[in-house]
C-alpha positions in Angstrom: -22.9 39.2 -17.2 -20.1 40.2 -14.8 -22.2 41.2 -11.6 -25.3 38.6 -10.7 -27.1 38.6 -7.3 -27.5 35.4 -5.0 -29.6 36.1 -2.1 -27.1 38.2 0.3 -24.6 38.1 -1.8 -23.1 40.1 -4.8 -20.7 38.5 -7.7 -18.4 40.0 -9.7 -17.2 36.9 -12.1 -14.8 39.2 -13.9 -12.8 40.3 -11.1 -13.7 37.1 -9.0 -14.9 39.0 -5.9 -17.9 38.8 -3.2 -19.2 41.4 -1.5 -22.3 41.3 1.1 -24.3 44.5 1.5 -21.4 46.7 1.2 -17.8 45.6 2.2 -15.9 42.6 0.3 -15.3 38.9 1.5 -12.2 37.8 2.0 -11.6 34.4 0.9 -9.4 32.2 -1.2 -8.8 32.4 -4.7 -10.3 28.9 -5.7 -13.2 29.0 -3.5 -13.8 31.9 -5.6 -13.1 30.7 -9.0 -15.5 27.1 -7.5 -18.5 29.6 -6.6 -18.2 31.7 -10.2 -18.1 28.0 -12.1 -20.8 27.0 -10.7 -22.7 30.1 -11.4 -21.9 30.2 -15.1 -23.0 26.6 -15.5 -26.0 26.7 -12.4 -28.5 25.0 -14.8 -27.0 21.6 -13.9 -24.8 19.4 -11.6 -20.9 20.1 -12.1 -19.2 16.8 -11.2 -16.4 16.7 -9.0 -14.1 15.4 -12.5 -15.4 18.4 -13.9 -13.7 20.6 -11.5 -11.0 19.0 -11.4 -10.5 20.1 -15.2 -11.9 23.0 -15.1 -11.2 25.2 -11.6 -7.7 23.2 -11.1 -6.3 23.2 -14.9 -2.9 21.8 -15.2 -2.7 20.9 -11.5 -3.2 17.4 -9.9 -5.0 17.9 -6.4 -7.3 15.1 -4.5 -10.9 15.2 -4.5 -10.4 15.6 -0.9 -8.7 19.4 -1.6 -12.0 19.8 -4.1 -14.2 18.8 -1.5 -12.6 21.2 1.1 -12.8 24.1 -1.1 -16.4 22.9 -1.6 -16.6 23.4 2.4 -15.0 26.5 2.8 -17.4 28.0 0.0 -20.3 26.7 2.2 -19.3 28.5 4.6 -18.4 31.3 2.9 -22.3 31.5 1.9 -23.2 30.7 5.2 -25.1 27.0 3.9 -23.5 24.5 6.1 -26.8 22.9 6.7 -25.9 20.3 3.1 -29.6 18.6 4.1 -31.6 21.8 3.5 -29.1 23.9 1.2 -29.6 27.4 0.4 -27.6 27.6 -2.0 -25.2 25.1 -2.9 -27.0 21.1 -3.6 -25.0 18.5 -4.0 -25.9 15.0 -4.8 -23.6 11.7 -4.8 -22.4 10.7 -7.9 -23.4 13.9 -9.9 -22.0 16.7 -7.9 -23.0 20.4 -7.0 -25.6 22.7 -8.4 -26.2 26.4 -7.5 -29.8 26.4 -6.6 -31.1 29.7 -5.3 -32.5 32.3 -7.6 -30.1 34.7 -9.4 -30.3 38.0 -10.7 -28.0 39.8 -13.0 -26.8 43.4 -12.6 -25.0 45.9 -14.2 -22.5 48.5 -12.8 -24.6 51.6 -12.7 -27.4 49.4 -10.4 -24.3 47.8 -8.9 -24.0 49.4 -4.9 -19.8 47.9 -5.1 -17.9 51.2 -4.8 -14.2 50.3 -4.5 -12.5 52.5 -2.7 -8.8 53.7 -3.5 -6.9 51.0 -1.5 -9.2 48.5 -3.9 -8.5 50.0 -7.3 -5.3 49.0 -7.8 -6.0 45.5 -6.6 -8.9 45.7 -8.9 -6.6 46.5 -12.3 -4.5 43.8 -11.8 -6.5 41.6 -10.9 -8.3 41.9 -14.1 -5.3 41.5 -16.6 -4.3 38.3 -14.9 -7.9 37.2 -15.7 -8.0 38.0 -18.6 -5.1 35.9 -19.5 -6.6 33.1 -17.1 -9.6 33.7 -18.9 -8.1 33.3 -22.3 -6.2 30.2 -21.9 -9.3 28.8 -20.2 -11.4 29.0 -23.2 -8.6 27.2 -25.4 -8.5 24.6 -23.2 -12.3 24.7 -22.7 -12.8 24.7 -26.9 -10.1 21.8 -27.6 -11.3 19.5 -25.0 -8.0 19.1 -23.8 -4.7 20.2 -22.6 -1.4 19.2 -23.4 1.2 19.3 -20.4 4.6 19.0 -21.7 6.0 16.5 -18.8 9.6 17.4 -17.9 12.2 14.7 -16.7 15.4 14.4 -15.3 18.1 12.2 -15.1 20.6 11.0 -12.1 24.2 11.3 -13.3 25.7 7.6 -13.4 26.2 5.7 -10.0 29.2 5.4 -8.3 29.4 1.8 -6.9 30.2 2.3 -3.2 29.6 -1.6 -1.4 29.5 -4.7 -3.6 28.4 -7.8 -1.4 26.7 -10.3 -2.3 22.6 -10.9 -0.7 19.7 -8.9 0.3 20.2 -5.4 2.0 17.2 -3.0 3.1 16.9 -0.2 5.5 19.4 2.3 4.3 20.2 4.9 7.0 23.3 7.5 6.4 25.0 10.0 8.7 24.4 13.4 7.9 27.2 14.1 6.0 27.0 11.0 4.0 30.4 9.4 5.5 28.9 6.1 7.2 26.0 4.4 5.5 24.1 1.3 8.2 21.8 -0.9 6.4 20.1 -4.3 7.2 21.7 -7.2 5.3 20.9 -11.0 4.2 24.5 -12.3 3.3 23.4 -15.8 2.3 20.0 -18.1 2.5 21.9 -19.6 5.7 22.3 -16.2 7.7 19.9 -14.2 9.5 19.4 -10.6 8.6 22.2 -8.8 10.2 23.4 -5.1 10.9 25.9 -3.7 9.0 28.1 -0.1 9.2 29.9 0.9 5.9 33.0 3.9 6.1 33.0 5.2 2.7 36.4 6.9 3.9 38.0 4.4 5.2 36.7 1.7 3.4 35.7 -0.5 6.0 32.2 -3.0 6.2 31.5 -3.8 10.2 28.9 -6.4 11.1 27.5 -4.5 14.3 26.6 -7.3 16.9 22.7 -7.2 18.2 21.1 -8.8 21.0 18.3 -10.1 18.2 19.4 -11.9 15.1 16.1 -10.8 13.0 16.7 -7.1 12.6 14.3 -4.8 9.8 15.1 -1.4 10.0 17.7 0.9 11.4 18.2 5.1 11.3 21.2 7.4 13.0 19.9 9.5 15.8 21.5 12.0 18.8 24.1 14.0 15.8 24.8 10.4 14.4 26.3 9.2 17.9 23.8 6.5 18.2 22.5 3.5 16.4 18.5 3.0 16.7 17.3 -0.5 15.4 14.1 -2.4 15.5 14.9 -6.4 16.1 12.3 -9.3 16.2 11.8 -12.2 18.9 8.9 -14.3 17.8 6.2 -12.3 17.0 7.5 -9.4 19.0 9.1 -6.1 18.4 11.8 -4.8 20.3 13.5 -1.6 19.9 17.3 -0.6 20.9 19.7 1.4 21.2 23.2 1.5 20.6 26.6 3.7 20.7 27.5 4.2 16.6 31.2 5.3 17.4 31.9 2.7 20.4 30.3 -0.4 18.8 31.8 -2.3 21.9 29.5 -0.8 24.5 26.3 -2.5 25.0 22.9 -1.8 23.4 20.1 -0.1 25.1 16.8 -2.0 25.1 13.5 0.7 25.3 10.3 -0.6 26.5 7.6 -1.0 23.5 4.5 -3.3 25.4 2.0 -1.4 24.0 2.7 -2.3 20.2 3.6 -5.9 18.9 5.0 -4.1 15.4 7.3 -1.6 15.1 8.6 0.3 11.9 10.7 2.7 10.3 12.5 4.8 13.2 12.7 8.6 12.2 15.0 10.8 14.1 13.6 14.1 15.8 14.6 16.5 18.1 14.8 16.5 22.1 15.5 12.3 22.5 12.4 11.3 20.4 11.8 9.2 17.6 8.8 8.9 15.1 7.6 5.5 15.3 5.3 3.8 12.7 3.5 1.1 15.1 0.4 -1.2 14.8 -0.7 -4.7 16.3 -1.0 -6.5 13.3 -0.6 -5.8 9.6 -4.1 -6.7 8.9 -5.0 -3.0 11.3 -4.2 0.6 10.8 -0.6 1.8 11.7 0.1 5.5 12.2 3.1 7.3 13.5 3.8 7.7 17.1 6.3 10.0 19.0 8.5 7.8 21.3 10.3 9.4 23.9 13.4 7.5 24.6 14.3 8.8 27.9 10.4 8.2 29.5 9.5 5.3 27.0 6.0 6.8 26.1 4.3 6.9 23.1 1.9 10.2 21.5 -0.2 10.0 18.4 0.9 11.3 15.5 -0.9 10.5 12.7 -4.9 9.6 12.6 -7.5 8.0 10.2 -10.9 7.2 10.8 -11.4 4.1 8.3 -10.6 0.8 8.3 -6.9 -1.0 7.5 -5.4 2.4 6.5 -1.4 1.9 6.9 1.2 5.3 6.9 4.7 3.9 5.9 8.3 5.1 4.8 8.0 8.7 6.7 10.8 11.2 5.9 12.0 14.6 7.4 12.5 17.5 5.0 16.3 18.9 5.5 14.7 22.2 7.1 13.0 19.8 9.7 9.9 21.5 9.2 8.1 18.9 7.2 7.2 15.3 7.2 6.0 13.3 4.0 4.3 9.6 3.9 3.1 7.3 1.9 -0.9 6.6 3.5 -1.8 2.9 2.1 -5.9 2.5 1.9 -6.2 -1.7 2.3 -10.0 -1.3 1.3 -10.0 0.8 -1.4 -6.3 0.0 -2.8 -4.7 2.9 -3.4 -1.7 5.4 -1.6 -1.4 8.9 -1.0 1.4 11.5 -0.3 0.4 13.1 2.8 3.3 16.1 4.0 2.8 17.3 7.8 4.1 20.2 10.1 6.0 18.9 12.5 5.0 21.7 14.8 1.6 20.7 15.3 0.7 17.9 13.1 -1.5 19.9 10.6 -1.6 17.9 7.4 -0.6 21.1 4.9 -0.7 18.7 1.5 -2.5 16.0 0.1 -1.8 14.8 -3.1 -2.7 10.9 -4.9 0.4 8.8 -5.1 -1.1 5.3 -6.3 -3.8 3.9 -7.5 -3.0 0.6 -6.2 -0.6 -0.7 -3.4 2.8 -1.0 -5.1 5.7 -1.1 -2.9 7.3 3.0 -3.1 10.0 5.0 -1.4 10.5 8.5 -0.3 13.2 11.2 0.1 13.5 14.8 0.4 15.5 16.6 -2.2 15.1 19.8 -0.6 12.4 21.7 1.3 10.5 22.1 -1.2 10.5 18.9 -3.1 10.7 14.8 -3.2 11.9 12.0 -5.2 9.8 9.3 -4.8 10.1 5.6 -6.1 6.7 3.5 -7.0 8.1 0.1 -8.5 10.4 0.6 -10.4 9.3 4.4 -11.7 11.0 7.2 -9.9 9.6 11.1 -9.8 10.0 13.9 -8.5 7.6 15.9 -6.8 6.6 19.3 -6.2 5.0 19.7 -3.0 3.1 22.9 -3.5 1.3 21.8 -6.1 1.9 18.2 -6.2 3.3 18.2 -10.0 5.2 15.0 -10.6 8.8 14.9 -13.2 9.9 11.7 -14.6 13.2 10.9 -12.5 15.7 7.9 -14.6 17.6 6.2 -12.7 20.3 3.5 -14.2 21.4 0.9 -14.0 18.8 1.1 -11.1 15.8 0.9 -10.0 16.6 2.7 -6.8 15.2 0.2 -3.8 16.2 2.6 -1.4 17.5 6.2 -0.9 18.7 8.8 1.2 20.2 12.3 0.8 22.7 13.6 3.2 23.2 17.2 4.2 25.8 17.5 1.5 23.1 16.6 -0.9 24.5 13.5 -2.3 22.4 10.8 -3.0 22.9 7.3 -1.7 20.8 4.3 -2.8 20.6 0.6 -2.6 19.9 -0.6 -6.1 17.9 -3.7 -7.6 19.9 -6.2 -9.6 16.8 -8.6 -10.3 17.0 -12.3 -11.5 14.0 -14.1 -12.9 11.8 -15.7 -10.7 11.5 -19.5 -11.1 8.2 -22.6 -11.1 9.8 -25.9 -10.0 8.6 -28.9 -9.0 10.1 -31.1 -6.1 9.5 -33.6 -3.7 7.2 -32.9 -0.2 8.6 -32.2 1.8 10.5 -30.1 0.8 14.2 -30.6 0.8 16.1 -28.1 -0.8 16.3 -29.7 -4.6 13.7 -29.6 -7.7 13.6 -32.4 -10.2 11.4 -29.9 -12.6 11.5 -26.5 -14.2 8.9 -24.9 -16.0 9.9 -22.3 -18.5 7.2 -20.4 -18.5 6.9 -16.3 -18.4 6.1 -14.2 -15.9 2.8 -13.5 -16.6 2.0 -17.1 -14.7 0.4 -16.3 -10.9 -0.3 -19.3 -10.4 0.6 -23.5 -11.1 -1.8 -26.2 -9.6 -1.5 -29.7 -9.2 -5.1 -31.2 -11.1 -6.7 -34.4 -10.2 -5.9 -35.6 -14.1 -2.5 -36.0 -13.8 -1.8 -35.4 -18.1 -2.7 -31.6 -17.1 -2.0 -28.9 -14.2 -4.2 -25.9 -13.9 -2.1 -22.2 -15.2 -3.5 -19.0 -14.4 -1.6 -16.4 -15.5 -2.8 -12.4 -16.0 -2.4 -10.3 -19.5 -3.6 -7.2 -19.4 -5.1 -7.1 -16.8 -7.0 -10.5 -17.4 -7.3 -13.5 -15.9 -6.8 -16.4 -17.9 -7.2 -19.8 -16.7 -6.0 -22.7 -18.5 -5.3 -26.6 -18.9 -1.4 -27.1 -19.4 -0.1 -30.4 -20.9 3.2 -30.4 -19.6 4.8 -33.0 -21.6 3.5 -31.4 -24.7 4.1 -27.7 -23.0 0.6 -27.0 -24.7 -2.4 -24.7 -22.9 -6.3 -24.7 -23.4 -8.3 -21.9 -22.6 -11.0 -22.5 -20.1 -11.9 -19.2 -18.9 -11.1 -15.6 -18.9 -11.9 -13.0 -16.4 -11.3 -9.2 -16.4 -11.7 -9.4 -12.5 -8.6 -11.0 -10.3 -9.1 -14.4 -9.8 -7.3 -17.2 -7.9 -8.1 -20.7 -7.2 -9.0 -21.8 -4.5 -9.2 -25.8 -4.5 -10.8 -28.8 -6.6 -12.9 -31.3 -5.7 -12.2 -35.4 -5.0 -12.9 -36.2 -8.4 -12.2 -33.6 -10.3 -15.2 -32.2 -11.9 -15.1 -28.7 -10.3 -12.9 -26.2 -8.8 -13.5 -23.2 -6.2 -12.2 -20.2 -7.5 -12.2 -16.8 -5.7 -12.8 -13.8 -7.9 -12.8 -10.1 -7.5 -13.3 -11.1 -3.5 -16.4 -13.6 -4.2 -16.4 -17.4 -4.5 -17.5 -19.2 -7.4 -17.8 -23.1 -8.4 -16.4 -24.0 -11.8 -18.2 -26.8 -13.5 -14.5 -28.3 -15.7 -17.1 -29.9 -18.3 -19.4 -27.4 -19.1 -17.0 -24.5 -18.1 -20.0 -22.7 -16.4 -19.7 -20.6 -13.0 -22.0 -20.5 -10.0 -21.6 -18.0 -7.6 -21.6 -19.5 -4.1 -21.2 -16.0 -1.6 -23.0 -12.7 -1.6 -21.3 -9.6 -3.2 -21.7 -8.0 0.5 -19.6 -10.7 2.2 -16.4 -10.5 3.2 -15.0 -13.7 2.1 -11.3 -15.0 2.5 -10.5 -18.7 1.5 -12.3 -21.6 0.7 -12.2 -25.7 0.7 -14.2 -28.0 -0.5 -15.3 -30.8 2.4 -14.2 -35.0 1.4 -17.0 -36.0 -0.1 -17.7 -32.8 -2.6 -20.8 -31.7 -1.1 -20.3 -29.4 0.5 -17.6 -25.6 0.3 -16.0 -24.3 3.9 -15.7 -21.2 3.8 -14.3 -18.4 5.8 -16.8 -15.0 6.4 -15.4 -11.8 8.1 -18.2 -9.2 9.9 -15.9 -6.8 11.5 -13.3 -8.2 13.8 -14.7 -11.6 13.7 -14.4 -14.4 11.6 -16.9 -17.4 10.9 -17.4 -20.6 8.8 -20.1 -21.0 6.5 -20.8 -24.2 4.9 -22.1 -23.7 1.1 -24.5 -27.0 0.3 -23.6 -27.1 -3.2 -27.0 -29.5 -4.3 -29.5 -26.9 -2.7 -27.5 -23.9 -3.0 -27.6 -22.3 0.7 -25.1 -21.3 3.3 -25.3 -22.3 6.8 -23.5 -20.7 10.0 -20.8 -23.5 11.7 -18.5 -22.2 14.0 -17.1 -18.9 14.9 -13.3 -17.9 15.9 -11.1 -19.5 13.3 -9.7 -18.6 10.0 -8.9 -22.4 8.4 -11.1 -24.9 8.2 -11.3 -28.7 7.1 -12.4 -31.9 7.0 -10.4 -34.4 8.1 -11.7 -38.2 8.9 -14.6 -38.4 11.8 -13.6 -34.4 12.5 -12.2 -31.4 11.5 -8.5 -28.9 11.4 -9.3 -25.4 12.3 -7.0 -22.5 13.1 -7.8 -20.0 15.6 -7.6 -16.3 15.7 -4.1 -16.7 17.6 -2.7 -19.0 15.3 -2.8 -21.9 16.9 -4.3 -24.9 14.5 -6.6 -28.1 16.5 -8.6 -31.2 15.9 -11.7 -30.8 16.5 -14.3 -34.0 16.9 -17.6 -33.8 15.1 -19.4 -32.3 17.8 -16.9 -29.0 16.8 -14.8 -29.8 20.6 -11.0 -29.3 20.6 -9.1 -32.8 21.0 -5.8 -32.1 20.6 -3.2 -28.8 19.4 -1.4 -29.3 15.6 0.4 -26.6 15.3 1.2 -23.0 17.2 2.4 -19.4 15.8 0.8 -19.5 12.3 1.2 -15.7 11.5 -1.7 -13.8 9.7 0.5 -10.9 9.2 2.1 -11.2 6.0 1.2 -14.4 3.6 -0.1 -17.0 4.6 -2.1 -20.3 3.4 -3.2 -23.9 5.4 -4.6 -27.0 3.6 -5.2 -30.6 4.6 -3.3 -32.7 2.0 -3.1 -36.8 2.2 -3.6 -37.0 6.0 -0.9 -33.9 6.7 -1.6 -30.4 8.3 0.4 -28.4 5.2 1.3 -24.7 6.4 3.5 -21.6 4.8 3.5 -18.4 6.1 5.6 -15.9 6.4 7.8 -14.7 9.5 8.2 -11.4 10.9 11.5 -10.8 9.9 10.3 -12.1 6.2 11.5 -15.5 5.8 9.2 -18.2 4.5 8.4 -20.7 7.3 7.2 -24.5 5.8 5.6 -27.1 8.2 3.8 -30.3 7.5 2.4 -32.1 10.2 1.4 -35.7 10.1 -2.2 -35.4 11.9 -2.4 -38.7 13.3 0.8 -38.5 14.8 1.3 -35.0 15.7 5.3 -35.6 14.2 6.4 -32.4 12.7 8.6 -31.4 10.2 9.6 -27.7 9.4 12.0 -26.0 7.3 13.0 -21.9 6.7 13.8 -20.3 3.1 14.4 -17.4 2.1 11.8 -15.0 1.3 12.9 -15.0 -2.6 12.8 -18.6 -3.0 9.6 -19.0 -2.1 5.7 -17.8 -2.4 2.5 -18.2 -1.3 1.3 -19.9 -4.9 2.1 -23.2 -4.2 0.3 -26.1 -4.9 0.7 -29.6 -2.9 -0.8 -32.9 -5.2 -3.0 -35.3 -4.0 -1.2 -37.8 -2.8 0.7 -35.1 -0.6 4.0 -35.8 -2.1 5.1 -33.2 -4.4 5.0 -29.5 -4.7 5.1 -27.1 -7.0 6.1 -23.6 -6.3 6.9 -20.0 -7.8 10.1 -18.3 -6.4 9.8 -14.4 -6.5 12.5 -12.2 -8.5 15.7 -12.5 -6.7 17.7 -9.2 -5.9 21.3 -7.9 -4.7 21.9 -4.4 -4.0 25.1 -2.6 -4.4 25.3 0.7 -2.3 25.9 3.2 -4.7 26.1 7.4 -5.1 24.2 9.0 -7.6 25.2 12.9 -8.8 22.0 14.4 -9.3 20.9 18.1 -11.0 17.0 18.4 -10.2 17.2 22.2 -11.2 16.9 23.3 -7.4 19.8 22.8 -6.0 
C-alpha cells in the first residue's frame, strides 16, 4: 500500500507526499511523516507517547511541538473544526485517530504525474526512506533504542578569587578581564558589590546607595555597572560608571514592579528585565529603556504562577534562552527566543521539577546548562542534551566571555546542621543531632522522651518517633506522597499533617488518618484551635484567601473570615495575618484590637505560630536573609534577630512551653571564582 485516498486528498506513504486533485502540498516533513503514521495504524488512537517514539525517534521535543505539528496537519487537511472532525479525532488521554474512509490505489489508477523538476526530488527522496524506513522497523521490532549519550569534560579550573563567604550574580566584561559579582563576606555584612581585575589582581568593594544588592550585569561596551538593590520590600534599579567608580550612581525609575531580576544587556540603552509583584505571580521579561524609563513585554503566558528566570544572550545576539518555571504543575522548560520579534523558535523540557539551574551560551548554536548539581550541554536545534563534568565543581554560576573562556563561581558545600537552643534565639546551641540528610523535618512532641522525625527515602515519607537519649526511631507512618506536619494537638493524641497538598488528622494511638479537606481545595497551613476541637485552616479560591474551621467531632468545614493567611487562637480572641503582612488581635466578634507585627513577607519562606503566649514569626527577606521575631502578645514587646540564609530554615519547631527551638541549617557554600578550559567539539 503506497498510494491510499482520504477524501480530497492523495498519499503516497513511500515517498511521504500529498497531492490534492492534481498539484502537490507543500508542507513540513513531520507533519507528513504524523499524517502517514496515523494512516498505517488508523484502526485506533495513537497516543501522544506513541509519537513521540515513533515520528520523533532519537529526538527529545515537547508535547507542545507534537501538538503543533498535530495543528499544522489539521490544517493541512483543512479539519480545524477538532468538535466535528473530518478527518483527524482526537480524544484526551488516548490521542488521535484517522477517521474518514480510505481507499487504497495503485500507480496505474494513480492521476500523480511528476513532472521533470519532481523526479529527481522523488529518487532521493526515496533512498533516504528507505534507510529511515529500515532503521525504523529495528527500532519498531526491539521495542527499543539505544542512544549512545556522549559527554564532555571541562579541563581543570584555574582558581582566579579565593574569599571567604557567599558570592552570586557573576557578570564579566566581554573579554573576560573584570569579573563583578554579589558577595556575603561574613554573617555580620550585608551583601555587597564587588569588581575583580584578573590583570591586575585587584578585588574593589564598589560603594551602592542600597546595602542589599542581588544581581548585577556590564552594559554600554562594559563602561557601565547595572545593579538591582533592595529597600524594604522594594526594588530599585541603578546605574553606575564601571571605570570611574567615584562618580555617583544613577537611580532609574521602576514604580510599576516591586521585584526586579536578572538585568540582561541589549542594544540601543535597554535592558531585559525579569519583573513581577510578588514571587507567588507570573514574572516574564520586560524591555527597560534606560534613557525614557518604560517598560515593553517580552515574554507571555496564559496560566497561572509561571516564572521565566536566568535569561541569556547568544554571542551572535540573535537569540535568547530561559528557564520557564510552571509553579502548578512543577516542572521548567528551555524556551530560546528571536530577539527580533520575540517569536519563540524552540521549546524543549528542562525539568521535571523546580530545581534551582543555570544557563550560558557556548556558542550560537548551543548551551551549557546547570540543573543541581548536573551540568549538560545542549543542542538547540534539536534539543539533544551531553553530559558536561565539571570538578572540583558544581558550577553555581557561569559566564563565557567573547574569548570563549569560561568563568564560574563554584560550590564548596558543608553539611547542613539540626541543633537545639534556647528561644529566643541567641546565637548558641546546647544540642546537635547527628542525623543524615535525608531528615526534612524535627519537631518538638508533647511527650517530652520523643520528638517527631520525618525524613524522605526514595521518594517516601517516613514519619517517626525518635528517642533521643537512646538515638532510636519507630515507624509510624509511610507515605509515597510529600508530607509535612503541620501541628499537634494540647494533649497529644493527634497531629495535623499536610500531604500531597491535602490535610489530614493523625490519630498517634491507632496510627489511622482522616482526611479533613477536599482534593479540590487549595489548602496552605493548618493549626489546631486550644481546646482540640476544632483545625484553622487556610483555603485559597483564586486571589483570595479564607479560614475554614474543620469540627473534628462532626466532621464539617465552616467559612470564618476572609483576608488573612495565619490564623489562631489565642485567649478570649484570635492572631491573624493579613494579605499585606501585617499580623492583629482580633476579639471574638473577628474586630481588629490592636497591630502585632508589620512586613511579614509571603515571598520567599515563611511560617507564623502562637507558642506559650508569643507571636513566633520567620520569614525570609528580600535580599535572602532569615528574619526571626517573637512577640510577647500581651505586651506587644518585641524581639528580633537576622541570620544568614544558610544558618537557618523554615523547618523549625518551637516547644510548648515556648522556650526552645529546634532548627535545620541548609548546606553552607563558598565560591571561588575560577576559569575553566573547555573543548565542547564546536569551538
Amino acid at each position: 500500500m503506497n498510494l491510499v485516498s482520504i477524501g480530497e486528498f492523495t498519499v503516497d506513504l513511500a515517498e511521504r507526499r500529498i497531492f490534492k486533485a492534481e498539484t502537490e502540498l507543500a508542507a513540513e516533513p513531520k507533519v507528513i511523516e504524523v499524517l502517514c503514521y496515523l494512516i498505517e495504524h488508523r484502526e485506533r488512537f495513537v497516543s501522544l507517547s506513541e509519537l513521540h517514539d515513533c515520528v520523533w525517534v532519537g529526538r527529545v521535543v515537547t508535547d507542545t511541538a507534537v501538538r503543533r505539528t498535530i495543528s499544522k496537519l489539521r490544517i493541512l487537511l483543512e479539519d480545524t473544526d477538532t468538535d466535528n472532525a473530518r478527518y483527524i479525532k482526537s480524544q484526551m488521554k488516548r490521542g488521535y485517530q484517522l477517521v474518514c474512509p480510505l481507499t487504497q490505489l495503485n500507480h496505474s489508477a494513480a492521476v500523480i504525474a511528476p513532472t521533470a523538476s519532481t523526479s529527481k526530488t522523488f529518487n532521493m527522496r526515496k533512498s533516504g526512506y528507505m534507510a529511515i524506513s529500515g532503521l525504523l522497523l529495528v527500532l519498531l521490532f526491539c521495542g527499543y533504542s539505544v542512544v549512545s549519550k556522549q559527554s564532555y569534560k571541562l579541563n581543570e579550573a584555574e582558581a582566579l578569587l579565593s574569599v571567604s563567604g557567599q558570592k552570586t550574580s557573576l557578570a564579566i566584561t566581554k573579554d573576560g578581564s573584570i569579573q563583578a559579582f554579589i558577595g556575603k563576606v561574613s554573617a555580620e555584612r550585608d551583601w555587597e558589590l564587588f569588581i575583580y581585575d584578573t590583570r591586575a589582581g585587584q578585588l574593589r568593594k564598589v560603594e551602592t546607595p542600597t546595602k542589599h544588592l542581588r544581581y548585577v550585569n556590564f552594559v554600554d561596551n562594559d563602561t557601565k555597572l547595572v545593579y538591582i538593590g533592595y529597600e524594604g520590600a522594594k526594588a530599585k534599579l541603578y546605574t553606575q560608571s564601571a571605570t570611574n567608580l567615584t562618580e555617583p550612581p544613577v537611580l532609574h525609575p521602576t514604580e510599576n514592579f516591586s521585584f526586579l531580576f536578572g538585568p540582561v544587556e541589549l542594544p540601543d540603552n535597554k535592558l531585559l528585565l525579569a519583573a513581577g509583584n510578588s514571587l507567588s505571580d507570573n514574572i516574564h521579561y520586560y524591555k527597560y529603556d534606560l534613557a525614557q524609563h518604560t517598560f515593553e513585554q517580552f515574554t507571555y503566558s496564559g496560566k497561572d504562577i509561571v516564572q521565566d528566570a536566568f535569561a541569556v544572550v547568544s554571542p551572535d545576539r540573535s537569540l535568547l534562552a530561559l528557564g520557564r518555571a510552571n509553579l502548578n504543575e512543577k516542572n521548567v522548560k528551555l524556551h530560546i527566543y528571536r530577539l527580533s520579534d520575540k517569536e519563540l523558535v524552540a521549546e524543549y523540557p528542562f525539568q521535571n521539577d523546580l530545581k534551582d539551574f543555570r544557563l550560558g551560551w557556548v556558542d550560537d548554536a548551543n548551551l551549557l546548562a546547570r540543573t543541581s548539581a548536573e551540568h549538560e550541554l545542549i543542542q538547540i536545534d534539536d534539543g539533544k542534551r551531553f553530559d558536561v563534568l565539571a570538578e572540583p565543581g558544581p558550577m553555581y554560576e557561569f559566564r563565557f566571555s567573547d574569548k570563549r573562556e569560561l568563568f564560574a563561581l563554584n560550590y564548596k558545600v558543608s553539611s547542613r546542621g539540626i541543633y537545639q537552643a534556647e528561644w529566643p534565639f541567641n546565637g548558641d546551641f546546647d544540642r546537635r543531632f547527628e542525623l543524615d540528610d535525608n531528615v526534612t523535618e524535627l519537631v518538638f512532641s508533647r511527650d517530652k522522651t520523643y520528638l517527631w522525625l520525618l525524613e524522605t527515602v526514595n521518594d517516601t515519607s517516613k514519619l517517626h518517633k525518635y528517642f533521643y537519649a537512646e538515638n532510636k526511631r519507630q515507624l509510624v507512618m509511610e507515605s509515597t506522597k510529600p508530607l509535612s506536619i503541620q501541628d499537634q494537638n494540647s494533649d497529644g493524641s493527634m497531629l495535623l499533617l499536610k500531604r500531597d497538598d491535602r490535610l489530614e488528622l493523625l490519630d498517634i494511638k491507632t496510627a489511622n488518618t482522616t482526611v479533613i479537606s477536599i482534593a479540590t481545595q487549595d489548602v496552605y497551613t493548618g493549626n489546631f484551635s486550644s481546646s482540640g476541637q476544632y483545625v484553622y485552616f487556610v483555603e485559597g479560591i483564586k486571589e483570595q484567601k479564607i479560614i475554614k474551621k474543620y469540627d473534628i467531632a462532626n466532621k464539617t468545614q465552616s467559612h470564618i473570615i476572609e483576608g488573612y493567611r495565619y490564623f489562631a487562637e489565642f485567649e478570649r480572641g484570635f492572631v491573624a495575618a493579613d494579605a499585606d503582612g501585617n499580623v492583629w488581635l482580633l476579639n471574638d466578634e473577628l474586630n481588629r484590637e490592636r497591630l502585632l507585627y508589620q512586613g511579614v513577607l509571603y515571598d520567599l519562606n515563611y511560617q507564623l505560630s502562637v507558642q506559650a503566649g508569643q507571636l513566633i514569626i520567620v520569614y525570609r527577606s528580600r535580599v535572602n536573609d532569615w528574619v526571626l521575631s517573637s512577640v510577647n502578645i500581651k505586651t506587644s514587646e518585641l524581639w528580633q534577630k537576622r541570620l544568614p540564609q544558610q544558618d537557618f530554615s523554615k523547618n523549625f519547631s518551637i516547644d510548648p512551653s515556648g522556650k526552645k527551638i529546634i532548627f535545620i541549617t541548609m548546606k553552607k557554600e563558598e565560591n571561588q571564582l575560577v576559569r575553566f578550559g573547555y573543548n565542547f567539539g564546536y569551538n
